[in-house]
NUFIKE-145761 format. One record per residue: residue in one letter; x, z, y of N, C-alpha, C, CB in turn. Coordinates in pm, whole numbers, padded with zeros to 5 digits, always signed. Each point is the difference from the previous one (the first is absolute). Glycine has a CB too. Example, Ala and Ser with C-alpha at 12.3 -4.5 7.8 and 13.67 -1.06 7.14 Angstrom:
2
A+01319+00780-00569-00089+00000+00119+00090+00000+00120-00189+00125-00117S+00154-00197+00222+00082+00006+00119-00077+00073+00109+00118-00215-00063
//
This chain:
321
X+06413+12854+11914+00090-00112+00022+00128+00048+00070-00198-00158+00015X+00311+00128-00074+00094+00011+00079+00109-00124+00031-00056+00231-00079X+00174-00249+00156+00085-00074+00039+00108+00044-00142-00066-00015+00310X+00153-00071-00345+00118+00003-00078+00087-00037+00044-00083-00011-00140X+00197+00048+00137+00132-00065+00031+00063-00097-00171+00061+00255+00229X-00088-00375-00186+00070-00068-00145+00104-00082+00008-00192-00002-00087X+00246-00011+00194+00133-00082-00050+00050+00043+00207-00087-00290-00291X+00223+00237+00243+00059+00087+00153+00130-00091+00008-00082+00305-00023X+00132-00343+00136+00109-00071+00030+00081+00029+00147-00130-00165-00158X+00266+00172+00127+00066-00021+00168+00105-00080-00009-00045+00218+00091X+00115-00287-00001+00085-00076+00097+00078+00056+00082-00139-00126-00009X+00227+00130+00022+00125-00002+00098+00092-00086+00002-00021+00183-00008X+00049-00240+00150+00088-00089+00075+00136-00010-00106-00099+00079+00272X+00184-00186-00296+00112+00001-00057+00106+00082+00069-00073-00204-00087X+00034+00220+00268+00155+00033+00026-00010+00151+00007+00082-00222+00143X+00051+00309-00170-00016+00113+00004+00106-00001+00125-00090+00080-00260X+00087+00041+00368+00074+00066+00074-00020+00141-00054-00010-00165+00194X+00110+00232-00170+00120+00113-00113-00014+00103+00143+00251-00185-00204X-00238+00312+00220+00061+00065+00101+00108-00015+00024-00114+00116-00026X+00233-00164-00020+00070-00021-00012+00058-00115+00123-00074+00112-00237X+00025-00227+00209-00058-00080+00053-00054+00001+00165-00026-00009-00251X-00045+00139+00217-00051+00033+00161+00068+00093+00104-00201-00029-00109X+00311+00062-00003+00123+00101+00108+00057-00097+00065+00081+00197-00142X-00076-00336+00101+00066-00109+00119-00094-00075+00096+00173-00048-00168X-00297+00126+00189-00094-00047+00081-00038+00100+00089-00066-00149-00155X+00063+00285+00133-00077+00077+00096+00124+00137-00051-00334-00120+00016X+00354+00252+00092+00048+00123-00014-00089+00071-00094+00103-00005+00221X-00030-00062-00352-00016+00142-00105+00008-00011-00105-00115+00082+00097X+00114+00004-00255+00100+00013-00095-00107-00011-00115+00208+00152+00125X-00139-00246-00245-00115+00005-00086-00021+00124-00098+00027-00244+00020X+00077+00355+00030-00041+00170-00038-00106+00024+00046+00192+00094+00007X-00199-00090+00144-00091+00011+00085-00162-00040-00001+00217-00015+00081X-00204-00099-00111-00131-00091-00059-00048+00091-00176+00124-00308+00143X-00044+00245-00200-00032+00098-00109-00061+00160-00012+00170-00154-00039X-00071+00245+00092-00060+00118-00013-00146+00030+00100+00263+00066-00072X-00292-00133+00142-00122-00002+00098-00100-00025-00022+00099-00034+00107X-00064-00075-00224-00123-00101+00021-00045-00047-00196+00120-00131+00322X+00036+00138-00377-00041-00034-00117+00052-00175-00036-00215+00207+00041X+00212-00263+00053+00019-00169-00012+00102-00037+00025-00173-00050+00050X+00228-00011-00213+00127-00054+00016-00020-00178+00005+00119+00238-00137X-00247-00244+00175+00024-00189+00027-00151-00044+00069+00179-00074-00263X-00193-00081+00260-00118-00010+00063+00013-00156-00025-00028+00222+00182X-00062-00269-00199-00046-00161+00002-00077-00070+00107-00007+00044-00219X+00100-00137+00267-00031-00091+00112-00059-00125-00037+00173+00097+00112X-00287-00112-00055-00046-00164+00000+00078-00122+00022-00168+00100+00074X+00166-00148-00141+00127-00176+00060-00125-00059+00124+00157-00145-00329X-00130+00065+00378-00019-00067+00116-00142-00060-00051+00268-00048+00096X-00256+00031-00222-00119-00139-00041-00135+00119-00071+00226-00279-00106X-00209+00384+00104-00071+00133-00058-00113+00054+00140+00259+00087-00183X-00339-00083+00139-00098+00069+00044-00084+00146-00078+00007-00252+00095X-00055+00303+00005-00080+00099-00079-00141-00061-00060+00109+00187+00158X-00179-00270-00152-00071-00105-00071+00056-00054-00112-00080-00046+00189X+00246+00023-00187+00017-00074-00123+00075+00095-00092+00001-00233+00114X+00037+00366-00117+00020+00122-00039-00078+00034-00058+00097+00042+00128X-00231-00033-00059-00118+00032-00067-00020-00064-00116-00084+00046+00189X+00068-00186-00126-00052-00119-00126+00069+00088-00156+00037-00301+00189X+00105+00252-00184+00048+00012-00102-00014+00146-00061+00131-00192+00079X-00178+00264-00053+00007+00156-00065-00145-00003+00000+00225+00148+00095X-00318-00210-00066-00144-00037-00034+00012-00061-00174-00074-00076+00303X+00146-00032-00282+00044-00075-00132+00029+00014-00106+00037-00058+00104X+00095+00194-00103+00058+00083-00064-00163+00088-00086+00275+00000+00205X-00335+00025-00068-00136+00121-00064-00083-00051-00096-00036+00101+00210X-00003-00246-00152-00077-00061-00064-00014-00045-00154+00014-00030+00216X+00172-00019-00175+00054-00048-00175-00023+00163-00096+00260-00226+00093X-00187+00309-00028-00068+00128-00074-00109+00053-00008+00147+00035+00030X-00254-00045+00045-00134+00028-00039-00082-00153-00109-00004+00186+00280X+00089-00230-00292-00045-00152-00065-00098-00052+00098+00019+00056-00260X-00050-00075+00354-00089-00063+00092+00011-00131+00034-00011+00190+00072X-00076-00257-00035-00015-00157+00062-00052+00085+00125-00073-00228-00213X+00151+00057+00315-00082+00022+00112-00160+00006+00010+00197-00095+00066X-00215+00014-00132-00197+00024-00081-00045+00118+00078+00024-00057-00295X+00029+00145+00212-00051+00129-00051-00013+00140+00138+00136-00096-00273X-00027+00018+00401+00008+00085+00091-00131+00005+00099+00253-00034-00035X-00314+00118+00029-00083-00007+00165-00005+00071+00092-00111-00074-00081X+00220+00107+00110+00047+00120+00116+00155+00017+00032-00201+00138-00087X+00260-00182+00209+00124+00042+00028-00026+00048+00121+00133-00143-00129X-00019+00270+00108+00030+00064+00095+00182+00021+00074-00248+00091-00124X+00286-00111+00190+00140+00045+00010+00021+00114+00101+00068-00232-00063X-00030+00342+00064+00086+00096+00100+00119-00053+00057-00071+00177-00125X+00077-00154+00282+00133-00062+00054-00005+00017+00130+00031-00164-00159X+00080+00170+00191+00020+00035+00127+00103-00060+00034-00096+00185-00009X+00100-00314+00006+00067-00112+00021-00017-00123-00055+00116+00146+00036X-00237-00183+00036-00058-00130-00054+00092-00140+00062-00267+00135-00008X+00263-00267-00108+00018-00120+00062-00056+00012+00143-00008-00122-00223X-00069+00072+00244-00104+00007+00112-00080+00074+00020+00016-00150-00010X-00051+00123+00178-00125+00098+00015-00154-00027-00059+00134+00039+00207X-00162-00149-00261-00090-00046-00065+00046-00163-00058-00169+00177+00150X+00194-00235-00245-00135+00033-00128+00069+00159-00029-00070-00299-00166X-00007+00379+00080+00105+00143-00029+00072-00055-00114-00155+00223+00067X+00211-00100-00124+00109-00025-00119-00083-00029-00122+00186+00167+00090X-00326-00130-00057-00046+00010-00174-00103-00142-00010-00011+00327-00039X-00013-00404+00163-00038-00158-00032+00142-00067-00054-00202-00024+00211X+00342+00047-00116+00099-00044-00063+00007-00032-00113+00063+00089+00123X-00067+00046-00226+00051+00043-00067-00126-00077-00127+00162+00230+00168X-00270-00238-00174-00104-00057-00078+00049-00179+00014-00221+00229+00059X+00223-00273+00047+00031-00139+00028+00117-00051-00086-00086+00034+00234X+00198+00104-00265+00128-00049-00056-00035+00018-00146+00174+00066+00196X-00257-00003-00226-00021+00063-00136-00136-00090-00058+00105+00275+00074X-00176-00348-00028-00144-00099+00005-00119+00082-00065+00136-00242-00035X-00120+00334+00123-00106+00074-00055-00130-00067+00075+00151+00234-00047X-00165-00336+00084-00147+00010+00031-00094+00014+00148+00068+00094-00218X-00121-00014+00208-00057+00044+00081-00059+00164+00029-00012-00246-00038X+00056+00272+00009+00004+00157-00102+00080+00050+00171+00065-00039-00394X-00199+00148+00425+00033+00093+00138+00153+00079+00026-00267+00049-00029X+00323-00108+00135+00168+00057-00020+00004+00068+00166+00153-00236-00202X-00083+00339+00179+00057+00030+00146+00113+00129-00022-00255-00080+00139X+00261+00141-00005+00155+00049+00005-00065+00155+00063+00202-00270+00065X-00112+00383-00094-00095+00118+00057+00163+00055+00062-00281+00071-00206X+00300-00052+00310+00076+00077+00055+00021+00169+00027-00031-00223+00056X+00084+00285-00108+00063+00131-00017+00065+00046+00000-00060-00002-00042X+00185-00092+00097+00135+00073-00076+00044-00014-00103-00041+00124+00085X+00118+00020-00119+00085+00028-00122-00148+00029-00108+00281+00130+00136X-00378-00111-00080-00156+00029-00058-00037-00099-00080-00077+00110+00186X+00110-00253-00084-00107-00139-00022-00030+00016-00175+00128-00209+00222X-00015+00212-00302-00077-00031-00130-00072+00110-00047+00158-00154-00063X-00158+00274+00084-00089+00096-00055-00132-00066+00076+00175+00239-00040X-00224-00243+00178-00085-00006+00052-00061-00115-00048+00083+00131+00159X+00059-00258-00236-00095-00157-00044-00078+00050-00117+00187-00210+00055X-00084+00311-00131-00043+00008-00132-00164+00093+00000+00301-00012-00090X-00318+00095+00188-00122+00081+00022-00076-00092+00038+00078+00204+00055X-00093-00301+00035-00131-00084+00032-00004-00092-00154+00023-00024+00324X+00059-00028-00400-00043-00056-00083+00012+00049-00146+00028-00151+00170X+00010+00301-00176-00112+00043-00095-00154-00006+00053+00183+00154-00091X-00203-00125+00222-00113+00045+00057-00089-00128-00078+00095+00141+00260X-00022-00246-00209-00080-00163+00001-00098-00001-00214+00308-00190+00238X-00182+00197-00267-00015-00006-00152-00112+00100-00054+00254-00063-00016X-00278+00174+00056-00060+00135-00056-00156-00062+00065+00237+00246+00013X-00242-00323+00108-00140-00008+00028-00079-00129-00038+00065+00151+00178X+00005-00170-00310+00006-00164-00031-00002-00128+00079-00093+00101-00145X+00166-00122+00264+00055-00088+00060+00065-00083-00074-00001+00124+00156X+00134-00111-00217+00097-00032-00053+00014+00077-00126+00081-00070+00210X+00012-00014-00317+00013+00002-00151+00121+00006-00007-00174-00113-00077X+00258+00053+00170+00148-00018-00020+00073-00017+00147-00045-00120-00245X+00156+00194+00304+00037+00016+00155+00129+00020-00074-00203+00112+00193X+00262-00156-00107+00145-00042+00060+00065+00059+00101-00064-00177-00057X+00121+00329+00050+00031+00082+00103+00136-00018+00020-00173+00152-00041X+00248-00163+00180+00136-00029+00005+00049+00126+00149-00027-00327-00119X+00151+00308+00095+00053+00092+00056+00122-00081+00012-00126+00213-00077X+00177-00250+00267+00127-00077+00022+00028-00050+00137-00027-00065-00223X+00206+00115+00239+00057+00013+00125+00092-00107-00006-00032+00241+00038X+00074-00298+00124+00079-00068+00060+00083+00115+00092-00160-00230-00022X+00157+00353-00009+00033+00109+00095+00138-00099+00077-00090+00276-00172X+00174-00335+00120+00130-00041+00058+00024-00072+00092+00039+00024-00157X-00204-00088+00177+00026-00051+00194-00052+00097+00065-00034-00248+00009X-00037+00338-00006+00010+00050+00084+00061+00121-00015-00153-00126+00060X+00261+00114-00085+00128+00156-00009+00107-00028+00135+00030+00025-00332X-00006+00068+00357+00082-00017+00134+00174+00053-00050-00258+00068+00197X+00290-00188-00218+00160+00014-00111+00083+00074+00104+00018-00257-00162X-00044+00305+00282+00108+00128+00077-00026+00099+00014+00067-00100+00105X-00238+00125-00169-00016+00163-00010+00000+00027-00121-00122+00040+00179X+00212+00061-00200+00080+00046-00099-00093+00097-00110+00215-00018+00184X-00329+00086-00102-00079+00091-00018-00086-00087-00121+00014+00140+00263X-00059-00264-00189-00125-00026-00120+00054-00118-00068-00228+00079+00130X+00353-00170-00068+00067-00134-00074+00061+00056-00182+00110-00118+00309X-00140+00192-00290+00054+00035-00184-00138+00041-00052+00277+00120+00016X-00353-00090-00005-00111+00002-00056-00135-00090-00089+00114+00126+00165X-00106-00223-00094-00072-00121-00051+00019-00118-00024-00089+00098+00072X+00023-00144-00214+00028-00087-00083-00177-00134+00006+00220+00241-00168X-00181-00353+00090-00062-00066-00022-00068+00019-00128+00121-00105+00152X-00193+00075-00170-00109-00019-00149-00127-00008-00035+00131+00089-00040X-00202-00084-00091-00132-00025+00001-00001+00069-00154-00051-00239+00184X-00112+00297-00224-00064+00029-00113-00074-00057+00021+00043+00162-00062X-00125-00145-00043-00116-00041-00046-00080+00063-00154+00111-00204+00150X-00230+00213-00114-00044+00036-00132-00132-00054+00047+00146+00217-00107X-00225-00238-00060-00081-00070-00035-00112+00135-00024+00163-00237-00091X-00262+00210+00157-00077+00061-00073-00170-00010-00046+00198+00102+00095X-00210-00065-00197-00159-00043-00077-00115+00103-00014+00136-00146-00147X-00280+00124+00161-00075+00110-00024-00022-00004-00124-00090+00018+00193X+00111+00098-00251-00032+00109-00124-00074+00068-00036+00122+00003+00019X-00141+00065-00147-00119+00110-00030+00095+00081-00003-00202-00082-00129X+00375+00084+00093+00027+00066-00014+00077+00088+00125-00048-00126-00218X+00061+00236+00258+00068+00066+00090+00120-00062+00037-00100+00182-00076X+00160-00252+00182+00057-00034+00147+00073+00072+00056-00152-00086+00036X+00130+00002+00125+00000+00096+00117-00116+00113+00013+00109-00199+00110X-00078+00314-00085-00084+00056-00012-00017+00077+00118+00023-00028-00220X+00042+00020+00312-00029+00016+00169+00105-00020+00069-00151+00155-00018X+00083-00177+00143+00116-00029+00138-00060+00035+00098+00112-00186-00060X+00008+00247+00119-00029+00130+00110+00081-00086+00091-00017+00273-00125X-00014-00295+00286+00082-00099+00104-00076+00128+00123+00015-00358-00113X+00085+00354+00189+00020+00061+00116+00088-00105+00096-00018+00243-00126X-00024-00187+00225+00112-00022+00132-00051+00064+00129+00076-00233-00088X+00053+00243+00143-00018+00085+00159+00062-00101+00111+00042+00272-00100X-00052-00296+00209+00044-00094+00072+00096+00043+00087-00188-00103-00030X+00154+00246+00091+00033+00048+00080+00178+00066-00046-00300+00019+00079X+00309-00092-00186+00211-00023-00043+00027-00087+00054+00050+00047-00211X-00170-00172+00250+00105-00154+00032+00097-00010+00071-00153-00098-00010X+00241+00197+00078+00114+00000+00086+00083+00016-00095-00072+00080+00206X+00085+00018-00384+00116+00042-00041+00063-00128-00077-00080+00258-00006X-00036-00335-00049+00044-00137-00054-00073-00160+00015+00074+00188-00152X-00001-00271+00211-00078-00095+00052+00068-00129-00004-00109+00164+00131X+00012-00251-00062+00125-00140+00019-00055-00013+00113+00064-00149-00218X+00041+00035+00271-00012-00042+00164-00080-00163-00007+00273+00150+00094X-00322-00204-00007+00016-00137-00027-00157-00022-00006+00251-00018-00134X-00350+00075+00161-00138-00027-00040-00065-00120+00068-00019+00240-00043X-00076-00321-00043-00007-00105+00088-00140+00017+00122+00128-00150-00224X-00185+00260+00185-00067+00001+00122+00039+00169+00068-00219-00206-00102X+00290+00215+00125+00043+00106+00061-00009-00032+00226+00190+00050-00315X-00217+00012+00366+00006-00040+00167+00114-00064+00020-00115+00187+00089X+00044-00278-00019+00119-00098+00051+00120+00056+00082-00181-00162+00010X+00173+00247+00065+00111+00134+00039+00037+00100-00071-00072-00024+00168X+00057-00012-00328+00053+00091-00072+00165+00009-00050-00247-00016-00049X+00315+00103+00046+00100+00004-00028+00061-00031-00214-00047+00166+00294X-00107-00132-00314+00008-00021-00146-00026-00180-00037-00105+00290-00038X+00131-00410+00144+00013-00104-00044+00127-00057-00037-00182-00002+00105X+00158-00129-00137+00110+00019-00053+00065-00015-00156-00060+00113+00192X+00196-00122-00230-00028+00006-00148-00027+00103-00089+00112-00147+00038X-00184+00135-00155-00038+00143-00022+00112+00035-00082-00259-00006+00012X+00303+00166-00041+00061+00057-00017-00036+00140-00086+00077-00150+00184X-00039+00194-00245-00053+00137-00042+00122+00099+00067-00140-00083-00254X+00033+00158+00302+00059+00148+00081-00066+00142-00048+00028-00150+00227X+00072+00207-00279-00029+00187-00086+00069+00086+00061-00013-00050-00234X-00073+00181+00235+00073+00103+00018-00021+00040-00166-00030+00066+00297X+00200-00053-00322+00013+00024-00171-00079+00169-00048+00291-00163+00002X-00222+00261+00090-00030+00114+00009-00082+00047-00043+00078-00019+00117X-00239-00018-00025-00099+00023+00103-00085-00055-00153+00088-00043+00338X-00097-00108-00375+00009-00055-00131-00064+00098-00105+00212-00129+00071X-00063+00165-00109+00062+00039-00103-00139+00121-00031+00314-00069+00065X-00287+00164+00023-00164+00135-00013-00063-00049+00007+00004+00163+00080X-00054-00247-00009-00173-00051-00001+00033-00059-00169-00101-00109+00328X+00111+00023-00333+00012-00035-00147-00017+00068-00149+00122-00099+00147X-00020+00207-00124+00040+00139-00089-00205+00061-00038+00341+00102+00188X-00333-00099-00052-00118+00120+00003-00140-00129-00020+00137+00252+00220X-00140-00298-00183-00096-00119-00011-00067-00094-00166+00159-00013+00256X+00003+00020-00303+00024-00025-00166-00041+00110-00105+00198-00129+00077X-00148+00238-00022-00065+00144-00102-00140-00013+00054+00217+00205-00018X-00275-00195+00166-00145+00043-00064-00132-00127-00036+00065+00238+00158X+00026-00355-00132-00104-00119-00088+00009+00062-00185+00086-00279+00203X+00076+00310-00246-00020+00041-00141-00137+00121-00034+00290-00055-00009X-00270+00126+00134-00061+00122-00053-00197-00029-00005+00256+00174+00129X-00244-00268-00046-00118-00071+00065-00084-00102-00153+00165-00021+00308X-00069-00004-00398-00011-00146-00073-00035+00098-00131+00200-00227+00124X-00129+00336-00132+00003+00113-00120-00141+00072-00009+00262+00053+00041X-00304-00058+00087-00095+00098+00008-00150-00068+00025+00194+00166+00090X-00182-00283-00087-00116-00119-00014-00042-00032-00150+00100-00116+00216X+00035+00123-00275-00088-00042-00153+00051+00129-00116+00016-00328+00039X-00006+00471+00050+00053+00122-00060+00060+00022-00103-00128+00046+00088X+00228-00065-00035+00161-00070-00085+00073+00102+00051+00008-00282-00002X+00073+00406-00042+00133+00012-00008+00162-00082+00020-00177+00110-00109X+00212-00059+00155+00150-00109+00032+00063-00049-00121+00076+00131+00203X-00071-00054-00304+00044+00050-00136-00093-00132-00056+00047+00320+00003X-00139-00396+00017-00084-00048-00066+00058-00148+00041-00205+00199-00012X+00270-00221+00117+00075-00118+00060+00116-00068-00109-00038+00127+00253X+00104-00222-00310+00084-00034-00123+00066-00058+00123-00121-00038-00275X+00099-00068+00334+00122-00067+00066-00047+00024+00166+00069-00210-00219X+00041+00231+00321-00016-00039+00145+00082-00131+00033-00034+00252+00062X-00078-00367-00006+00047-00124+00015+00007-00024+00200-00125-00088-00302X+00199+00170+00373+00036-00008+00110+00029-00088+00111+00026+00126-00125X-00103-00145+00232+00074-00109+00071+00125+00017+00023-00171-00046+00092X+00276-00052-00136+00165+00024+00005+00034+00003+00163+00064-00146-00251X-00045+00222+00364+00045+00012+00111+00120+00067-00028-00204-00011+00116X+00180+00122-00148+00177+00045+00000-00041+00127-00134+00127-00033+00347X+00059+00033-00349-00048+00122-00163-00025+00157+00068+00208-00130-00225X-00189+00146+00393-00044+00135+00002-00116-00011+00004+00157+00093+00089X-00227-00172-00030-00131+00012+00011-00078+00035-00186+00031-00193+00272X+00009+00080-00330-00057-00002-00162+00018+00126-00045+00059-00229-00065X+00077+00320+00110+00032+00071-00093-00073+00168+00018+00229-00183-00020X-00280+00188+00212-00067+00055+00063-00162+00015-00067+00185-00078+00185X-00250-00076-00255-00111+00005-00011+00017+00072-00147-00088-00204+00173X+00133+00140-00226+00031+00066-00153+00055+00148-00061+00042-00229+00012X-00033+00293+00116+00050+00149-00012-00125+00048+00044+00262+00007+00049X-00392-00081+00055-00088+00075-00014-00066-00018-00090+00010+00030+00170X-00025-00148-00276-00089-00010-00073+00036+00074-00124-00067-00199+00112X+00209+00305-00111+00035+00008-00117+00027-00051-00115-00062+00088+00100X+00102-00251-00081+00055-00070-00084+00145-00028+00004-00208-00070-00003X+00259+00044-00132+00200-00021-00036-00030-00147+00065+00121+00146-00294X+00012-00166+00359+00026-00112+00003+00018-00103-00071+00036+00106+00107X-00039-00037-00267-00011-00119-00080-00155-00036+00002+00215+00060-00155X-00256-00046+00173-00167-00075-00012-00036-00053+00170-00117+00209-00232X+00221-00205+00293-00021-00101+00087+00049-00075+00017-00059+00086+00060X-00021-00251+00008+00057-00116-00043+00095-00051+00116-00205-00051-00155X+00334+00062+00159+00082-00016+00127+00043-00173-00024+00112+00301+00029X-00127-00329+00079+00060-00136+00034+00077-00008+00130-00187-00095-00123X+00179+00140+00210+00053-00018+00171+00118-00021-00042-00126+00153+00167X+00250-00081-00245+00144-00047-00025+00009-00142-00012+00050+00200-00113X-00146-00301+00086+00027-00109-00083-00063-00118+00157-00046+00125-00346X-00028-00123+00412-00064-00038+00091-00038+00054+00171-00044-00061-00239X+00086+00194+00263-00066+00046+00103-00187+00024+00033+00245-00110+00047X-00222+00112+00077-00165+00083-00002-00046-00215+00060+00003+00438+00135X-00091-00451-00255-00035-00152+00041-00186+00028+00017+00244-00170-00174X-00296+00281+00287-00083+00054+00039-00114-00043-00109+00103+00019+00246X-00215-00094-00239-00053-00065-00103-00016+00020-00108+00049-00092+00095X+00078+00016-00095+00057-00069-00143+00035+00144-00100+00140-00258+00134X-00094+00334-00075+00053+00114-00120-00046+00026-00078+00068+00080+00091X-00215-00028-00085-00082+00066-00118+00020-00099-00105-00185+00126+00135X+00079-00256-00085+00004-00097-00133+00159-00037-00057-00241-00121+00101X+00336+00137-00030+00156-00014-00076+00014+00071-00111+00107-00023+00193X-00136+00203-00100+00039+00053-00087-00140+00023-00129+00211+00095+00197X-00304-00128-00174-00058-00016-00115+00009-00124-00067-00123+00153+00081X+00160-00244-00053+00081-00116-00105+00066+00069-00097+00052-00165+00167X+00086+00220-00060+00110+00070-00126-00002+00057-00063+00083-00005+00064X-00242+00118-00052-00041+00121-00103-00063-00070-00118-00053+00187+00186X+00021-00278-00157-00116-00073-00081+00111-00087-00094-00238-00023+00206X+00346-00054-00201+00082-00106-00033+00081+00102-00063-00020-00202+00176X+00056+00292-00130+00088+00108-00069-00013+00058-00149-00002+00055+00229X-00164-00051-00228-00059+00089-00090-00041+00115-00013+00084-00108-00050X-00044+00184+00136-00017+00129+00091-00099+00005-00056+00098+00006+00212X-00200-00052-00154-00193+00041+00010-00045-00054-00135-00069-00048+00286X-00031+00174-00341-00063-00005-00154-00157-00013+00064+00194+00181-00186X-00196-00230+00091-00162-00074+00051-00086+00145-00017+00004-00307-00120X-00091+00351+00228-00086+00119+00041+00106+00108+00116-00159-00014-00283X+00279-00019+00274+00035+00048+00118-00036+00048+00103+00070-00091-00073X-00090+00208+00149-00040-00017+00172+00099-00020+00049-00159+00131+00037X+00147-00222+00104+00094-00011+00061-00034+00039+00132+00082-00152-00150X-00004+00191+00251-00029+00014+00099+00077-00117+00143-00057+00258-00149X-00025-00317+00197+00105-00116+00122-00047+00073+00126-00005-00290-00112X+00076+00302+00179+00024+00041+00152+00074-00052+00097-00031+00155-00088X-00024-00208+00184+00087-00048+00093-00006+00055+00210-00030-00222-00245X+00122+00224+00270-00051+00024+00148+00085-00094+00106-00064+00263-00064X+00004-00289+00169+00044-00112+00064-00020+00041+00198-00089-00183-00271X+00122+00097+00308-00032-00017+00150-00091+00011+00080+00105-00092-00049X-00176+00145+00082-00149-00036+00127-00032+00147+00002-00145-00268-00067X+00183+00369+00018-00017+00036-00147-00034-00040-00117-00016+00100+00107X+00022-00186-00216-00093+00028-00074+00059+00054-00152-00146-00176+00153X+00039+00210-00219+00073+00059-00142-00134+00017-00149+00211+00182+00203X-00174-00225-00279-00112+00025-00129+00057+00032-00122-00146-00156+00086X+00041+00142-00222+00036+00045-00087-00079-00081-00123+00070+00216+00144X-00026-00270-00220-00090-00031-00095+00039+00058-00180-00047-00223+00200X-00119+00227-00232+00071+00124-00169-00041-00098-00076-00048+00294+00010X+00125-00272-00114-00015-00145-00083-00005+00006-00132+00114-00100+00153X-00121+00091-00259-00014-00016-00132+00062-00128-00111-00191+00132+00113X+00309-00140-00090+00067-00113-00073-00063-00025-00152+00226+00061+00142
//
């Protein structure tokens, strides 16, 4: 038995802010932004947008493309790290808006991870015959909590949501997911603002995301090559045996870092960050929307998704389009 990916959808906010745009907000140049980072724009939530209702609609999008009824769902999951609330989570939301029922929903927090890590527990769910049909999402509100005067991380993150649908099969899937994390980074990337943090804590407050870009940047590098080497050598695969790398979009050195170890052209990797920023989450399933909507991907494909995120965390999932 395996999980399938059959129909896939994303969402982004109508409004765009430009670097351009952000040279009249904070010290610095949309050369600057660009050659660093790769991102020449980013999508902001309007006022009436949530990461619940982001979701919804790129759930919708999946659904209409996997041909699905709400019927048919019995499993949602969402990745996020920026929920409506602290409870109900995003993925009762997100069923309530969509009438799915009663069909088990919740939210898995990870980071820039969350959707690899949603998408690994619910292949998990599907493969042990739990579930027939799950609803994996991936989706950020990153834009309240961005701190529009630090210059360092205010160009970096965007709003959005994926989604993909997925079904158990006879035929080959997902065909593993590898999830790690280390904790002992939580100083290089974090947010402020926790709600149970000590009442004499200095981290109350509104939350905020705070990076050391640097510090980042290697852990990441080195962290991203050896999940590949880790994911290759689980189902004894060659790199050469990889067709597409579907990357969490954070920045293009990082992508372009992972893809020089894996020995793949950049044309077979699926870049999106120019078009959106790093929308933690949300990226993978974006940019596997666009690979998928594009035409890119021939059915038996491997693909490879990778993402790494905050707390540490970081995974990998191999896939079979």
């Amino acid at each position: 038995m395996y999980s399938r990916i059959v129909g896939t959808g994303r969402y982004l906010p109508e409004k765009i802010l430009t670097n351009a745009e952000l040279e009249t907000m904070v010290e610095t140049t949309s050369e600057w932004i660009l050659s660093r980072t790769g991102i020449e724009r980013r999508h902001i939530a309007a006022d009436h947008e949530s990461t619940s209702t982001m979701a919804t609609e790129a759930a919708r999008k999946a659904m209409e493309a996997a041909g699905v009824g709400p019927d048919e769902i019995d499993f949602v999951i969402v990745g996020t790290t920026t929920p409506d609330r602290i409870f109900p989570n995003v993925g009762c939301l997100v069923a309530n808006a969509l009438g799915l029922g009663e069909a088990p929903a919740m939210s898995v927090e990870a980071a820039c991870s969350g959707f690899i890590y949603a998408l690994s527990i619910a292949d998990k769910y599907i493969r042990c015959g739990e579930a027939k049909c799950a609803l994996v999402i991936g989706a950020e509100t990153l834009s309240r909590i961005v701190d529009w005067e630090d210059r360092q991380t205010c160009v970096l993150f965007g709003d959005g949501a994926g989604a993909v649908i997925l079904k158990a099969s006879d035929e080959e899937g997902v065909i593993s997911t590898h999830l790690n994390a280390n904790g002992a980074y939580k100083d290089l990337l974090y947010s402020t603002g926790g709600v149970s943090c000590p009442r004499d804590s200095d981290e109350l407050g509104e939350a905020r995301i705070k990076m050391r870009g640097n510090e980042v940047f290697k852990v990441a590098v080195t962290k991203l090559g050896e999940i590949v080497q880790q994911t290759l050598a689980a189902n004894n695969l060659e790199k050469s045996d990889i067709d597409w790398l579907i990357p969490h979009q954070a920045n293009n050195r990082i992508i372009t870092a992972t893809a020089k170890k894996l020995g793949m052209p950049m044309d077979r990797v699926i870049l999106t960050v120019q078009d959106h920023g790093n929308t933690s989450a949300a990226s993978v399933p974006l940019a596997l929307d666009v690979a998928v909507r594009s035409g890119k991907l021939k059915h038996g494909d491997l693909l490879l998704l990778e993402a790494f995120g905050g707390g540490f965390t970081w995974g990998s999932a191999l896939i079979r389009y």
